[in-house]
N, C-alpha and C positions, 0 to 999 in steps of 0.2 A: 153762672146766671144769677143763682143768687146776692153774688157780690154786688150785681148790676142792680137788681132791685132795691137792696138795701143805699145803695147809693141815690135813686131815682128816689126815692121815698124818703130820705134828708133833704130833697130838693121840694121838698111835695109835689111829686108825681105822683099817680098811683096808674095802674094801667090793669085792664080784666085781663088781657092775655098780650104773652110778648113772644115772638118765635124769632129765633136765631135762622139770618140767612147766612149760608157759606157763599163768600163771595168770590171768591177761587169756581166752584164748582157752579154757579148760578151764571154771572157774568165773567167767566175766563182773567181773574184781575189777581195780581200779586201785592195788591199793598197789604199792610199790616194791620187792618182796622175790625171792629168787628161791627156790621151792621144787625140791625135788628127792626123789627116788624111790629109797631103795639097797637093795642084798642084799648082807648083811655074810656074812662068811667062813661063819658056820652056815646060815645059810640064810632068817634072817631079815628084814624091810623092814623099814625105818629112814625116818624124814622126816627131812627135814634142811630148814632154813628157814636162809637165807643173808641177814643186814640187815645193811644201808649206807647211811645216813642220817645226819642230822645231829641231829637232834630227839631230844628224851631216848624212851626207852619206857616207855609209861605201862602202868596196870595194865588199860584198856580197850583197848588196843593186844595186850596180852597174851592177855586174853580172845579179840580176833578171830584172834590164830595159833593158838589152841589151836584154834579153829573151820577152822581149812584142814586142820589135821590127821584132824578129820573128816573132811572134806567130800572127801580123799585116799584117807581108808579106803572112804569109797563110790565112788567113781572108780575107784580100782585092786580093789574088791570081796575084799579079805582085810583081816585086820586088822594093823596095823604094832605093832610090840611096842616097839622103840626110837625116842625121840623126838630129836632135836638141832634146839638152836639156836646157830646160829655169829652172835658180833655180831663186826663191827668197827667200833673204836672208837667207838661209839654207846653213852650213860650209859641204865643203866636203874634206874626208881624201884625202890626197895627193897620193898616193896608188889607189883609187877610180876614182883620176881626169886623172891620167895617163894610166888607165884602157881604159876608156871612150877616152881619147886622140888617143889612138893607134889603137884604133877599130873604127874611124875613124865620132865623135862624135863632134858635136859642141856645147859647152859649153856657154851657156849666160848667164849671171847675171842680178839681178836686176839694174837698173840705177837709178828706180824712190824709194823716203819713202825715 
């Protein structure tokens, strides 16, 4: 969790608290991702989706994260205003990035490695 922060904080984020959901145990789901929960300085939630994979991102890949962001807002039952997706080092189709762009998603990369 730390490593997350510190990486959210070379982005300038800063967020008052961030809770770690298991997404296996919350919504029944096998990918590999690690979501999280924040309240940024106003007072807003933020998703923040954490990928570490090796396999490009596709645009049907893109579709099912937009779909956890859902399925967050009804879990946590308010609605999230700010979106993040943090990749590392993971290529995503161009198709997928502009997917995620339009739906109003913030894309970060790795800086560090």
């Amino acid at each position: 969790m730390k490593e997350l922060i510190d990486r959210l904080q070379k982005s300038n984020l800063v967020f008052k608290k961030i809770t770690f959901i298991d997404i296996k145990k919350e919504f029944n789901s096998r990918k590999k991702i690690k979501l999280y929960l924040g309240i940024n300085l106003n007072g807003y939630y933020s998703c923040i989706i954490d990928i570490n994979k090796k396999s490009c991102i596709l645009q049907k890949e893109a579709l099912e994260l937009m779909e956890f962001h859902k399925k967050l807002e009804a879990y946590n039952g308010t609605r999230i205003k700010r979106k993040y997706i943090y990749i590392n080092q993971t290529p995503i189709c161009s198709k997928a990035k502009a997917l995620l762009i339009q739906e109003g998603w913030v894309i970060l990369r790795s800086i560090l490695k």
